[in-house]
N, CA and C atoms of all chains as a GROMACS GRO file, in nm:
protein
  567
    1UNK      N    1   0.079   0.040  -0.190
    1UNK     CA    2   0.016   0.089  -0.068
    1UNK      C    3   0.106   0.060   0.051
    2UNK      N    4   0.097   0.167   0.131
    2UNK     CA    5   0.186   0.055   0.268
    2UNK      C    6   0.044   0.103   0.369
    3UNK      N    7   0.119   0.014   0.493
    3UNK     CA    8  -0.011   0.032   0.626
    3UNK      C    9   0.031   0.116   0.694
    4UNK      N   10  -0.116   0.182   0.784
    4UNK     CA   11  -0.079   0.243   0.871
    4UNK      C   12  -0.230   0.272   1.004
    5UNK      N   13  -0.164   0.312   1.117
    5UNK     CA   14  -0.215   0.324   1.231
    5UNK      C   15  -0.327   0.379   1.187
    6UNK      N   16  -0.436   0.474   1.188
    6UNK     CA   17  -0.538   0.578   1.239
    6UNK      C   18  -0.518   0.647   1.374
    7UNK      N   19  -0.437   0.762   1.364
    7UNK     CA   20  -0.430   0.822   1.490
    7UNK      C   21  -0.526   0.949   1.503
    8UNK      N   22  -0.603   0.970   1.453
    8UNK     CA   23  -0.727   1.077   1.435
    8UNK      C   24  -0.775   1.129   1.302
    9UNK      N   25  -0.836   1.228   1.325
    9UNK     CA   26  -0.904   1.344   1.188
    9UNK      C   27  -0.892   1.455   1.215
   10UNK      N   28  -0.882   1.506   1.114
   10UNK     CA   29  -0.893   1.664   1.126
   10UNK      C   30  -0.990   1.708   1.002
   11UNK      N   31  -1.051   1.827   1.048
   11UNK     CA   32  -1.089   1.923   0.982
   11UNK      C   33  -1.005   2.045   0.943
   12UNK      N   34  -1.102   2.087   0.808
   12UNK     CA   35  -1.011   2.218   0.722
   12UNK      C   36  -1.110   2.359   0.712
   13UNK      N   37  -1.071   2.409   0.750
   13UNK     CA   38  -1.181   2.587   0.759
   13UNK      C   39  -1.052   2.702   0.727
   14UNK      N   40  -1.020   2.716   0.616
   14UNK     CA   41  -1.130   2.699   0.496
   14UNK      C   42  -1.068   2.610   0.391
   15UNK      N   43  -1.071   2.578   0.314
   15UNK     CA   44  -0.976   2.449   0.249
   15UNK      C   45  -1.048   2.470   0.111
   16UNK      N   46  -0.942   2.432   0.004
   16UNK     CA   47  -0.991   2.425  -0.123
   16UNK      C   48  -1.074   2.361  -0.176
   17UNK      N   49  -1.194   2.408  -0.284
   17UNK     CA   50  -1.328   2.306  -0.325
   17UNK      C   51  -1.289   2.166  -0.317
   18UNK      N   52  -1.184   2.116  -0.366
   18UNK     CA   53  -1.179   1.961  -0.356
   18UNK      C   54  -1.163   1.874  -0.208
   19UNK      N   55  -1.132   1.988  -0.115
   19UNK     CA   56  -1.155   1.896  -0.006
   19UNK      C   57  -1.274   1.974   0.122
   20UNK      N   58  -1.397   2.011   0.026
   20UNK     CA   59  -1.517   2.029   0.092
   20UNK      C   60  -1.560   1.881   0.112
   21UNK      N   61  -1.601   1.883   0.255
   21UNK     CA   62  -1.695   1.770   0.300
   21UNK      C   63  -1.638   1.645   0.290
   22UNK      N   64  -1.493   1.666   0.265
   22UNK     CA   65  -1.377   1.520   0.295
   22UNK      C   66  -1.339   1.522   0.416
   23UNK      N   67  -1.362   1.370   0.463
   23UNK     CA   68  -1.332   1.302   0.570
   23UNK      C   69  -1.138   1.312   0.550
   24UNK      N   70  -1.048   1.352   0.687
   24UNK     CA   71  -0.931   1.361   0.616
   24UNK      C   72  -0.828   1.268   0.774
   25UNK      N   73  -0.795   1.166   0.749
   25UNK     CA   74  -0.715   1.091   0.854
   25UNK      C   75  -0.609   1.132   0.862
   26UNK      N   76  -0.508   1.126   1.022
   26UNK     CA   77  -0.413   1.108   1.039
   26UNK      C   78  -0.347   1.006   1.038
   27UNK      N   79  -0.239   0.944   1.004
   27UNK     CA   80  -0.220   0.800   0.928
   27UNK      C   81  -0.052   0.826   0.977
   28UNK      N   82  -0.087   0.676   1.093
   28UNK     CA   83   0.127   0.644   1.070
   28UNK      C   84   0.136   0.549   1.034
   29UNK      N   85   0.222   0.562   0.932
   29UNK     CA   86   0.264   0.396   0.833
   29UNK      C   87   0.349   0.328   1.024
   30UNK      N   88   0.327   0.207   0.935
   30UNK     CA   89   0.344   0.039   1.029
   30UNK      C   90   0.477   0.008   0.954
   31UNK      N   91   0.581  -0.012   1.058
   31UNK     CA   92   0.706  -0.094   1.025
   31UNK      C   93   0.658  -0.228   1.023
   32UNK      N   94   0.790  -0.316   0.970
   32UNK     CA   95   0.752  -0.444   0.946
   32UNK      C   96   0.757  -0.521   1.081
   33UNK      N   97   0.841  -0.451   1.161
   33UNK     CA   98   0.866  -0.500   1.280
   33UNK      C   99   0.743  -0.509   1.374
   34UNK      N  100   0.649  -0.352   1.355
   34UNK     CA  101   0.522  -0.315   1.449
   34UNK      C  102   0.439  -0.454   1.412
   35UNK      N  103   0.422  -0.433   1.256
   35UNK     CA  104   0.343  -0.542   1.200
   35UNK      C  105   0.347  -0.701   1.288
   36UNK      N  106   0.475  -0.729   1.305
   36UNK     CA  107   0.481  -0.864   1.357
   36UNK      C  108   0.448  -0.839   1.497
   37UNK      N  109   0.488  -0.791   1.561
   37UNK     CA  110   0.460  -0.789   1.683
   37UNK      C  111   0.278  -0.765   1.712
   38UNK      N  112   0.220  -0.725   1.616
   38UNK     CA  113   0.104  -0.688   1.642
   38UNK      C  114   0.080  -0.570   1.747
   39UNK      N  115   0.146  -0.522   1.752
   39UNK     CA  116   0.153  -0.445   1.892
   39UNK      C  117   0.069  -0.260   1.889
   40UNK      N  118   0.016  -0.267   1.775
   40UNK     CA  119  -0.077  -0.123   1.760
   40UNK      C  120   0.000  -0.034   1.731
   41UNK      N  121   0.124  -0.034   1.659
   41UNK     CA  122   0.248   0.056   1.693
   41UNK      C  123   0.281   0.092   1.568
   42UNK      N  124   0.302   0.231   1.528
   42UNK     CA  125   0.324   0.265   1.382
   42UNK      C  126   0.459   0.252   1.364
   43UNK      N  127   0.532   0.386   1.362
   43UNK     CA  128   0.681   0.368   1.338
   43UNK      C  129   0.730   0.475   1.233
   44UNK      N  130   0.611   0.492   1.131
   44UNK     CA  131   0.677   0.583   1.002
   44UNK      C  132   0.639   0.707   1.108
   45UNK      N  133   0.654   0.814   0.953
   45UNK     CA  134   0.657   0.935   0.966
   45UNK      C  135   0.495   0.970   0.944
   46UNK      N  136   0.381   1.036   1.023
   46UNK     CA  137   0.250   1.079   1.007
   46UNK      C  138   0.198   1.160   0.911
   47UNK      N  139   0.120   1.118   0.805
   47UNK     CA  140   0.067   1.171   0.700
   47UNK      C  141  -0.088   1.183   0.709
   48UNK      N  142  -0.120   1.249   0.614
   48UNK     CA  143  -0.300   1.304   0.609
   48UNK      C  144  -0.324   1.194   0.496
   49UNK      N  145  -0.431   1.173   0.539
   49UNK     CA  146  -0.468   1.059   0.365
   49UNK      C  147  -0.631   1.100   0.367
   50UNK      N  148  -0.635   1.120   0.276
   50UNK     CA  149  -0.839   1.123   0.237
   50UNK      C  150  -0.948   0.978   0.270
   51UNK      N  151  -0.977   0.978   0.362
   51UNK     CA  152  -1.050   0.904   0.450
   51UNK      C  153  -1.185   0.872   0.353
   52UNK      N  154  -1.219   0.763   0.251
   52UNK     CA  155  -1.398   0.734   0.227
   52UNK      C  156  -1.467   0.638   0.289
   53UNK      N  157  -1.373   0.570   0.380
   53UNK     CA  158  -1.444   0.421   0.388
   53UNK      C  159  -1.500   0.445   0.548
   54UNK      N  160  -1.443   0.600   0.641
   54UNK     CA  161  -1.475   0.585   0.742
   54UNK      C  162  -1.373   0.517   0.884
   55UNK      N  163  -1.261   0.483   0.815
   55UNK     CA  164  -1.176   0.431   0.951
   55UNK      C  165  -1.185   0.504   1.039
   56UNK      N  166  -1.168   0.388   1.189
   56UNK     CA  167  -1.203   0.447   1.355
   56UNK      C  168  -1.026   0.472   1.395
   57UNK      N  169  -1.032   0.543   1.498
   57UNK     CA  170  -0.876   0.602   1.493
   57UNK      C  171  -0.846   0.466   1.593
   58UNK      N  172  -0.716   0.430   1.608
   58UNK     CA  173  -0.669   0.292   1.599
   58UNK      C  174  -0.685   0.175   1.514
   59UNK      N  175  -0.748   0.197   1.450
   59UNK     CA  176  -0.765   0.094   1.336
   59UNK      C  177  -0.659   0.035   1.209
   60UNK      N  178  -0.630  -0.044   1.136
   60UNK     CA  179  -0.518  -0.035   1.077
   60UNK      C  180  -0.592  -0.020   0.926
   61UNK      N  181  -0.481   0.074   0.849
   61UNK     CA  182  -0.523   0.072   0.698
   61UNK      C  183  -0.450   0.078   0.640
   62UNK      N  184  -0.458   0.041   0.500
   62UNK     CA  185  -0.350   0.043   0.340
   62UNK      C  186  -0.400   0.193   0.290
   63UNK      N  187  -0.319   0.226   0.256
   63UNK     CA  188  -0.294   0.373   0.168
   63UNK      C  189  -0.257   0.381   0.052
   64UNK      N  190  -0.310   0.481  -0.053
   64UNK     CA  191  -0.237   0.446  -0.189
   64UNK      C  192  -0.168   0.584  -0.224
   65UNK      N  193  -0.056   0.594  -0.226
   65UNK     CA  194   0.063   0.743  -0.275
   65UNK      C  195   0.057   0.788  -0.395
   66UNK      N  196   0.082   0.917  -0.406
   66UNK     CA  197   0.104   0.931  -0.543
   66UNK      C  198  -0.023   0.979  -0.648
   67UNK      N  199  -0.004   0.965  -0.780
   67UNK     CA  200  -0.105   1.004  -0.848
   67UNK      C  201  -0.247   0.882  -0.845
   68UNK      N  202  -0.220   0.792  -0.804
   68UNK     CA  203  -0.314   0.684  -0.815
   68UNK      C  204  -0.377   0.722  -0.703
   69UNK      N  205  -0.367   0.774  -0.600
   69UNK     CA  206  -0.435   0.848  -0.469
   69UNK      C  207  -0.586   0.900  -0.502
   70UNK      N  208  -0.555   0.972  -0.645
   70UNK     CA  209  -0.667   1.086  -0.676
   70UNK      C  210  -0.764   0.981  -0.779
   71UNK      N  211  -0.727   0.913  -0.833
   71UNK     CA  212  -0.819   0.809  -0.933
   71UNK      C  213  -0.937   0.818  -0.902
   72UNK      N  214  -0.975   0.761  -0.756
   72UNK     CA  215  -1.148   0.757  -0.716
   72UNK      C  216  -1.196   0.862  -0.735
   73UNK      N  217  -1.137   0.965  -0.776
   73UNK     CA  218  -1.210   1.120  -0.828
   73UNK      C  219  -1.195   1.148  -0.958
   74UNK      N  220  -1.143   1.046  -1.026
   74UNK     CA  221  -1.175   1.091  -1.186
   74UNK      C  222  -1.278   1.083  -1.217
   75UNK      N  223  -1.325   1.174  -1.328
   75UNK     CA  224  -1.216   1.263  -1.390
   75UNK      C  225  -1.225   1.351  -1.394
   76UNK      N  226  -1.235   1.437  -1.213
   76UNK     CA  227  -1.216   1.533  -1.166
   76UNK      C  228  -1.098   1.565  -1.138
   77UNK      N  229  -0.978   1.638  -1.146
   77UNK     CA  230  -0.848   1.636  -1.095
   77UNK      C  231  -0.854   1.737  -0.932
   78UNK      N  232  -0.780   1.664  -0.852
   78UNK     CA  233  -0.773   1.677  -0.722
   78UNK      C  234  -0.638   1.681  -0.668
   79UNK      N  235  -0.634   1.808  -0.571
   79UNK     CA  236  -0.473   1.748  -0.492
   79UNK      C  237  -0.491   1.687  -0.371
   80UNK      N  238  -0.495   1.537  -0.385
   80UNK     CA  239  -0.494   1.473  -0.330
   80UNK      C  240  -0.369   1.311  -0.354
   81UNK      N  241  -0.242   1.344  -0.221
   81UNK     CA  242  -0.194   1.227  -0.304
   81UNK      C  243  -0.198   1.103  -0.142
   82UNK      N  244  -0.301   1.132  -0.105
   82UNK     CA  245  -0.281   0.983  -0.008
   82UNK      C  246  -0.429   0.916   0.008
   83UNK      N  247  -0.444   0.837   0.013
   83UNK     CA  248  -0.562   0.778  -0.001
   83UNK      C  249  -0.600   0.652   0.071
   84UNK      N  250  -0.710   0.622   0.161
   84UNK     CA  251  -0.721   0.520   0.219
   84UNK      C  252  -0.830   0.412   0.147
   85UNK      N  253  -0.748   0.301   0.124
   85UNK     CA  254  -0.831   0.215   0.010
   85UNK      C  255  -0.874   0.105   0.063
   86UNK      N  256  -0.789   0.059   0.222
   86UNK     CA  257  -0.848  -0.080   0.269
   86UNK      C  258  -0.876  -0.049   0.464
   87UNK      N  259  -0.925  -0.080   0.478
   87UNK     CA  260  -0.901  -0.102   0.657
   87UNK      C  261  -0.896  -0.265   0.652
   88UNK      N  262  -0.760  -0.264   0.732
   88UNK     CA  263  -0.744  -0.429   0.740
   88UNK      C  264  -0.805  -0.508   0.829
   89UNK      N  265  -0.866  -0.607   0.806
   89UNK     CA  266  -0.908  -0.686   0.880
   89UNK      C  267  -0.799  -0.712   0.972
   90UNK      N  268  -0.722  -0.804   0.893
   90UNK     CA  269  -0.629  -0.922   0.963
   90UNK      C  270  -0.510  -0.909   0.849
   91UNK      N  271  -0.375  -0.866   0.918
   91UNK     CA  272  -0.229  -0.883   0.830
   91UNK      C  273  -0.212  -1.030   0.902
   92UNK      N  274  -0.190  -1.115   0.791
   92UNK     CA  275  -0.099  -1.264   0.850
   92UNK      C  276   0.004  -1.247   0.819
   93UNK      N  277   0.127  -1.208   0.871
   93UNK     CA  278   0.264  -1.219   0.843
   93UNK      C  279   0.337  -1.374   0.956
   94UNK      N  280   0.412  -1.419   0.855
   94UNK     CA  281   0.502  -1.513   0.908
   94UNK      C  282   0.628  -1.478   0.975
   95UNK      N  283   0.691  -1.553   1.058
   95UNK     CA  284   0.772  -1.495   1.152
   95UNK      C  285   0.923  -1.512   1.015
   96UNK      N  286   1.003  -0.011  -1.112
   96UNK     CA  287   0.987  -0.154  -1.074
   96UNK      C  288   1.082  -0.176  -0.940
   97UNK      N  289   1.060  -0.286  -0.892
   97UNK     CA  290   1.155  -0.319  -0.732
   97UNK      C  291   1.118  -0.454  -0.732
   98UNK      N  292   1.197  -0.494  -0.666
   98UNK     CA  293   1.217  -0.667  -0.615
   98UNK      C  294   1.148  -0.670  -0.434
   99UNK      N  295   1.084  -0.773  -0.446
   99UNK     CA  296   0.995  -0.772  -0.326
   99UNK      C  297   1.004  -0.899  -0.295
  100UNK      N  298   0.999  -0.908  -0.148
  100UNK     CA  299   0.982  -1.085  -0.091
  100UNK      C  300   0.823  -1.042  -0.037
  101UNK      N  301   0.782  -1.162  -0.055
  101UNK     CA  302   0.619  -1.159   0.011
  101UNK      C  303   0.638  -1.243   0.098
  102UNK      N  304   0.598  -1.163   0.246
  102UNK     CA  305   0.612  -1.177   0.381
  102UNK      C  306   0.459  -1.255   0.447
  103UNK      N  307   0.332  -1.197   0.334
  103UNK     CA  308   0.182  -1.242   0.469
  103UNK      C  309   0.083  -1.164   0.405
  104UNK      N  310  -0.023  -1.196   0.395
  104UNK     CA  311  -0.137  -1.143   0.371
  104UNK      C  312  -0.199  -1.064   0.404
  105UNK      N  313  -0.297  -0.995   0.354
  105UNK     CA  314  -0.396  -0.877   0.408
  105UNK      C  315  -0.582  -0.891   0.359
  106UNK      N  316  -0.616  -0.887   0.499
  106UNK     CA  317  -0.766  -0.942   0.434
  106UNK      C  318  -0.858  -0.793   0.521
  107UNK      N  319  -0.898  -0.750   0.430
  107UNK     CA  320  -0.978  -0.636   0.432
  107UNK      C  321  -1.117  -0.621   0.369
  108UNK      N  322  -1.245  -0.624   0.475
  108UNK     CA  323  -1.354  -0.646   0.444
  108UNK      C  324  -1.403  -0.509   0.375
  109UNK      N  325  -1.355  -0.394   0.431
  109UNK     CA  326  -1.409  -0.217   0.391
  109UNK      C  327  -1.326  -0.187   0.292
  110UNK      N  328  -1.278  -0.138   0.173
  110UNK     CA  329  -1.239  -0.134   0.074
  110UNK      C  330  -1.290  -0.023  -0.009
  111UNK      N  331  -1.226   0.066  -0.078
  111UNK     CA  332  -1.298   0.074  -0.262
  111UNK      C  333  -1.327  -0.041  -0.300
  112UNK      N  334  -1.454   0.011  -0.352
  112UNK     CA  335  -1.531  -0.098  -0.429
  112UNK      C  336  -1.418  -0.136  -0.535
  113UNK      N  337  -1.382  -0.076  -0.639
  113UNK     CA  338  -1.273  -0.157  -0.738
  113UNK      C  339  -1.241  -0.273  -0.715
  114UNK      N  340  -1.170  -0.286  -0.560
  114UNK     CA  341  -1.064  -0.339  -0.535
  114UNK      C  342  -1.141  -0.447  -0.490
  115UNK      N  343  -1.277  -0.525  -0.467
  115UNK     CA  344  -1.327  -0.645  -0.455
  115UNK      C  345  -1.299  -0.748  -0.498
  116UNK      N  346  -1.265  -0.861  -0.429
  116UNK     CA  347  -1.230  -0.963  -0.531
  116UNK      C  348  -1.009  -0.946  -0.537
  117UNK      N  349  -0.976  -0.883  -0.503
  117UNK     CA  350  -0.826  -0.871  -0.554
  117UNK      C  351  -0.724  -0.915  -0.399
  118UNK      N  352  -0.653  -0.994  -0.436
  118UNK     CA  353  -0.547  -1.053  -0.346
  118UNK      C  354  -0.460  -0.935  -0.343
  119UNK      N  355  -0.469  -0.954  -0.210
  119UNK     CA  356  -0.354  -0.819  -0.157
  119UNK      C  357  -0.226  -0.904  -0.028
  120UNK      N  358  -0.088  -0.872  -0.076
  120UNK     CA  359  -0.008  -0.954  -0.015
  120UNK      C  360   0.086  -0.802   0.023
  121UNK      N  361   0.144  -0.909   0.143
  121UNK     CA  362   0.287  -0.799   0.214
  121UNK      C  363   0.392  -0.794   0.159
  122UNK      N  364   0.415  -0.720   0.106
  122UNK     CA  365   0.589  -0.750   0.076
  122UNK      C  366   0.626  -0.625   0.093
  123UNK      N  367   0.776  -0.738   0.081
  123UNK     CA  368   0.926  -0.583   0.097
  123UNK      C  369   0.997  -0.557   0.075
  124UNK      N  370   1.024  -0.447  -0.038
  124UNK     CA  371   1.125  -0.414  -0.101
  124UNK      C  372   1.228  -0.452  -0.059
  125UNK      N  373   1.342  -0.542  -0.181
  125UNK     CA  374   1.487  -0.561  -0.138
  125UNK      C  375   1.563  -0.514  -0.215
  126UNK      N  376   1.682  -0.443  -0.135
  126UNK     CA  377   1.798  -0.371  -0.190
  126UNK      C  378   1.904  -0.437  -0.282
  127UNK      N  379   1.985  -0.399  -0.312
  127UNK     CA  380   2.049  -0.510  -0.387
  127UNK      C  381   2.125  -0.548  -0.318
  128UNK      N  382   2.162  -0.562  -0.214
  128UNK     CA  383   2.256  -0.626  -0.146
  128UNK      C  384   2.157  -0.769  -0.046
  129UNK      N  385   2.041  -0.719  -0.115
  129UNK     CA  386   1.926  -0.847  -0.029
  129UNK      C  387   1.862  -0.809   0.077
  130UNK      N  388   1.910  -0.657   0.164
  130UNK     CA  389   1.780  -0.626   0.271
  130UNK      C  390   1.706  -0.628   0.226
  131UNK      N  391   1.608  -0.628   0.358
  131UNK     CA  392   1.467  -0.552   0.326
  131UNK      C  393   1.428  -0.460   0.395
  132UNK      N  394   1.339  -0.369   0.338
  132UNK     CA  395   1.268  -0.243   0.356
  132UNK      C  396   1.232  -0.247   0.505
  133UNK      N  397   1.203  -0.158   0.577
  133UNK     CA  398   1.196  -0.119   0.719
  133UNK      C  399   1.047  -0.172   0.712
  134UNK      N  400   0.958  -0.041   0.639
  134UNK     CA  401   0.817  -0.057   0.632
  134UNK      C  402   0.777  -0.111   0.477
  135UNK      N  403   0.698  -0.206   0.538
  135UNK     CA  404   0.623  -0.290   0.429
  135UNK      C  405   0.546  -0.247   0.320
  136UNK      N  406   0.501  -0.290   0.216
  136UNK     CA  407   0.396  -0.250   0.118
  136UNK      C  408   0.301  -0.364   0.126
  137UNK      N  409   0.195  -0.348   0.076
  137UNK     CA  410   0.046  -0.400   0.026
  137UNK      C  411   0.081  -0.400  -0.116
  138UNK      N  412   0.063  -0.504  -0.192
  138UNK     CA  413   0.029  -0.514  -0.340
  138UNK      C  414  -0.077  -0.581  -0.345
  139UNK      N  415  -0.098  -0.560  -0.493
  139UNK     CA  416  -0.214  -0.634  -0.564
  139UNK      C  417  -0.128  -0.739  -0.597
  140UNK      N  418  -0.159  -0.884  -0.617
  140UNK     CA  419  -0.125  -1.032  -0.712
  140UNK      C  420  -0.234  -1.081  -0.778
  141UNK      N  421  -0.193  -1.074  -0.886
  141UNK     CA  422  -0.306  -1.161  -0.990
  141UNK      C  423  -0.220  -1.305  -1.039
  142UNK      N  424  -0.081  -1.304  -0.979
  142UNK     CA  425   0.049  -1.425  -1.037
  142UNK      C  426   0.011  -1.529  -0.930
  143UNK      N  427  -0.070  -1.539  -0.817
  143UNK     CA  428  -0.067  -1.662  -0.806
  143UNK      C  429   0.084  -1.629  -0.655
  144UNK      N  430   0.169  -1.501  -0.613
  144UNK     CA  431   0.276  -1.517  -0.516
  144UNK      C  432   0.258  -1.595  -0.415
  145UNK      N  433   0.339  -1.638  -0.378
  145UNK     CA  434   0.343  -1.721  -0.249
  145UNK      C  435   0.442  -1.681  -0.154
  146UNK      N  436   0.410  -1.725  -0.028
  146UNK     CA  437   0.505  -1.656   0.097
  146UNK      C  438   0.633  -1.712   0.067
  147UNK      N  439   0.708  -1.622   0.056
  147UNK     CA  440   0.859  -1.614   0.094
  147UNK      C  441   0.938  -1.628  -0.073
  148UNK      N  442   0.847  -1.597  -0.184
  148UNK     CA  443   0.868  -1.583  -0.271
  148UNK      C  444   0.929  -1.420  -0.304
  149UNK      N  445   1.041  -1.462  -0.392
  149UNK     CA  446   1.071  -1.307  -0.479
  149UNK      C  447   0.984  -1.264  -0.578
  150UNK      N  448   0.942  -1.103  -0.601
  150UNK     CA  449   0.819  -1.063  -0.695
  150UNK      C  450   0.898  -0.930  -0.776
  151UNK      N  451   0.834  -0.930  -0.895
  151UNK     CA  452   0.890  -0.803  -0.904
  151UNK      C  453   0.778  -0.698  -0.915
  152UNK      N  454   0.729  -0.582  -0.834
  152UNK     CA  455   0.629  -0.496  -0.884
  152UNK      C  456   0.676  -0.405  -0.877
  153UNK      N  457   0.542  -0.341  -0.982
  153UNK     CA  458   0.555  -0.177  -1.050
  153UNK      C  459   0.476  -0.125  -0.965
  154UNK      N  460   0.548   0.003  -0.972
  154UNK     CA  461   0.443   0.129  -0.906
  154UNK      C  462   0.364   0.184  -0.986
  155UNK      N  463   0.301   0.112  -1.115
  155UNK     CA  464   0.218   0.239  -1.202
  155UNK      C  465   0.113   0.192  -1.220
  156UNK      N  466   0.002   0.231  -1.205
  156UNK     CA  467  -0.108   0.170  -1.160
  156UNK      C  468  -0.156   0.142  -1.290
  157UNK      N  469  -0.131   0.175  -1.430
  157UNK     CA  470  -0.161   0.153  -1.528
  157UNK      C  471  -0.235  -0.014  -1.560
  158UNK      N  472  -0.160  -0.084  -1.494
  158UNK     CA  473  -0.266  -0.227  -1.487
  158UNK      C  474  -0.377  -0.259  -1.422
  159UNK      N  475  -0.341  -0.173  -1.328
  159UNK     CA  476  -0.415  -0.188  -1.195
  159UNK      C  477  -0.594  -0.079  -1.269
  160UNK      N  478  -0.536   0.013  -1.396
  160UNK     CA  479  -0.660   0.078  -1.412
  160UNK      C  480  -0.736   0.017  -1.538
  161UNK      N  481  -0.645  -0.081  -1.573
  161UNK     CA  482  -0.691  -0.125  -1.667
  161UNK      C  483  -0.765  -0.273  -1.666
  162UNK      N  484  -0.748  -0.308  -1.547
  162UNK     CA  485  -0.825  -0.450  -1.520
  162UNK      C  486  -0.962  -0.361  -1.434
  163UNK      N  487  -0.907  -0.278  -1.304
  163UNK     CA  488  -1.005  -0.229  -1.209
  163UNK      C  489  -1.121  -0.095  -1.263
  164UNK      N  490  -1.058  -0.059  -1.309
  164UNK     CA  491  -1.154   0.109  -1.377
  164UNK      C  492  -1.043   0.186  -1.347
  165UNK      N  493  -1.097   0.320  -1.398
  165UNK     CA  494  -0.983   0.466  -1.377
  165UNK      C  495  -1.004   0.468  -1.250
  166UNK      N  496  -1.112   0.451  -1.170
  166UNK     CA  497  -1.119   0.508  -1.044
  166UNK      C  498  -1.027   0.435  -0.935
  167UNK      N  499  -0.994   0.270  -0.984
  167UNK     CA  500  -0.909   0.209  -0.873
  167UNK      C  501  -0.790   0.314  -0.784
  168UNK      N  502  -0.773   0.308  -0.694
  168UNK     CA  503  -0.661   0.387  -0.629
  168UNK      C  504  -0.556   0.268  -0.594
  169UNK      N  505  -0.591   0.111  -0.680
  169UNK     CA  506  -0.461   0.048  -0.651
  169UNK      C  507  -0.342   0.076  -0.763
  170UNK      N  508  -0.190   0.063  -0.679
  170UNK     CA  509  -0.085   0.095  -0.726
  170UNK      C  510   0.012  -0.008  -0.773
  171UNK      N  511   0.068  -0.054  -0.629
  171UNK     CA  512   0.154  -0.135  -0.645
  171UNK      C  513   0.082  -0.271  -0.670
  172UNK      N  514   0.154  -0.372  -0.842
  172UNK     CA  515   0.123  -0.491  -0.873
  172UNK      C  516   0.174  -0.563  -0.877
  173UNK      N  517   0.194  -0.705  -0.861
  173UNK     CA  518   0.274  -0.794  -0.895
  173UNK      C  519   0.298  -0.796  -1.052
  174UNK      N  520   0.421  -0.782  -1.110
  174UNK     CA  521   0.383  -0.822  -1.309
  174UNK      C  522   0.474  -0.930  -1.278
  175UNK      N  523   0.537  -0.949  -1.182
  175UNK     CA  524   0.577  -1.130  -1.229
  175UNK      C  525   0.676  -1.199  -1.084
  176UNK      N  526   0.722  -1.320  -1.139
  176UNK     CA  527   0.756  -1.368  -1.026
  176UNK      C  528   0.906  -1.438  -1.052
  177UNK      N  529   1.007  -1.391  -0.951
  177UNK     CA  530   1.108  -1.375  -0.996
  177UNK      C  531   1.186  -1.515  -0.999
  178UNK      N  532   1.230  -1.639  -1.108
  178UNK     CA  533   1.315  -1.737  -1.077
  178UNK      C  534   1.463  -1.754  -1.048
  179UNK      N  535   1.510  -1.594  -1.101
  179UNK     CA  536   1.667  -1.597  -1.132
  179UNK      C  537   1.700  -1.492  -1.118
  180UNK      N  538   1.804  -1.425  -1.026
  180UNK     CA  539   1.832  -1.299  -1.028
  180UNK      C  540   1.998  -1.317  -1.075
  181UNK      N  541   2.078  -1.270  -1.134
  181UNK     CA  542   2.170  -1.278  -1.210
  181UNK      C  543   2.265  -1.143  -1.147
  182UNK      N  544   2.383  -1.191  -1.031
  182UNK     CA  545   2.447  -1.037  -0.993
  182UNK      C  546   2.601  -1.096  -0.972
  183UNK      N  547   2.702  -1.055  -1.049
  183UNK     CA  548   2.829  -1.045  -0.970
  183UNK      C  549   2.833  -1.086  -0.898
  184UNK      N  550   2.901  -1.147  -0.788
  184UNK     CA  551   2.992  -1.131  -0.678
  184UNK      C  552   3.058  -1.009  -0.624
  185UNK      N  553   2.987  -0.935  -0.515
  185UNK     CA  554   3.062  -0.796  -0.492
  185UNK      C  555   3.227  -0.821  -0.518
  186UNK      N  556   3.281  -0.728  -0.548
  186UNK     CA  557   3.407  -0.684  -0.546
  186UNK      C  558   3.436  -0.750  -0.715
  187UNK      N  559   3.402  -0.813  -0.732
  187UNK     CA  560   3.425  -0.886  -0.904
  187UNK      C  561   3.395  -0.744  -0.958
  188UNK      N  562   3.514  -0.792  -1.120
  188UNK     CA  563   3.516  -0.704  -1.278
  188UNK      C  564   3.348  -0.671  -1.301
  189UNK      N  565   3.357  -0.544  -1.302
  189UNK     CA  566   3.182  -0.536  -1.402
  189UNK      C  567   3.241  -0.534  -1.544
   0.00000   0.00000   0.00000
């Protein structure tokens, strides 16, 4: 997984059956640098990830890539490869 | 697989259910020359890592579905913890 910001949502009109009535985030992964500084600051490149848990836009979350993205929908197959699996409380990183 | 230093923790109350109960640590991929990765990862540890330790994890969630259910969407795991890395001296005979 890596982290990332919540910089909004979007909606899809008209979008394929598998992403009827999905919540869908805008997501910038967190450098390691943003991370330490704490500073609200992404850094990667902005991706869509399939939103279940509800994150608020600024909020920070872990994402999962790839085919393991779509798992929480087996064993329905879905194109879905980003996925939001945690909203972080609290990253403790050491300096 | 990749070589990872674990940098700090992640404590996350909202979650997939799967993933309850599972230690999730920072780490960051290192190159072979010993950087590290710009942007960080989240893993799962079931080894027990500790900060500033070398790890080695996989990207295949295959453990991760086999402890959590098919449905886990966790990926990256710790499968072990590294004591010895064994490399040349740049410019040395391979």
């Amino acid at each position: 997984m890596r982290l990332g910001m919540v910089r909004g949502h979007l909606t899809l009109t008209p979008a394929v059956a598998s992403f009827h009535g999905r919540t869908l985030a805008i997501v910038e992964p967190v450098t390691m640098e943003n991370l330490r500084a704490g500073n609200g600051q992404g850094g990667g490149k902005a991706l869509i990830a399939v939103d279940e848990l509800g994150a608020a836009t600024g909020q920070m979350v872990a994402f999962t890539e790839g085919r393991e993205a779509s798992n929480p929908f087996w064993p329905t197959p879905v194109p879905v490869d980003a996925y939001l699996a945690l909203i972080v409380d609290t990253a403790d990183v050491r300096p | 697989m990749f070589l990872a230093r674990i940098e700090g923790t992640v404590v996350a109350t909202a979650k997939h259910p799967t993933l309850d109960g599972c230690r999730f640590l920072v780490a960051r991929r290192l190159e072979a020359d010993g950087t590290a990765a710009v942007e960080p990862n989240v893993v799962v540890d079931w080894m027990g890592a500790a900060y500033g330790e070398t790890v080695m994890v996989s990207t295949d969630g295959d453990i991760a579905r086999e402890k959590l259910g098919n449905n886990t969407p966790a990926r990256m795991v710790v499968v072990g913890l590294v004591d010895a890395v064994q490399q040349p001296a740049a410019g040395s005979a391979a």
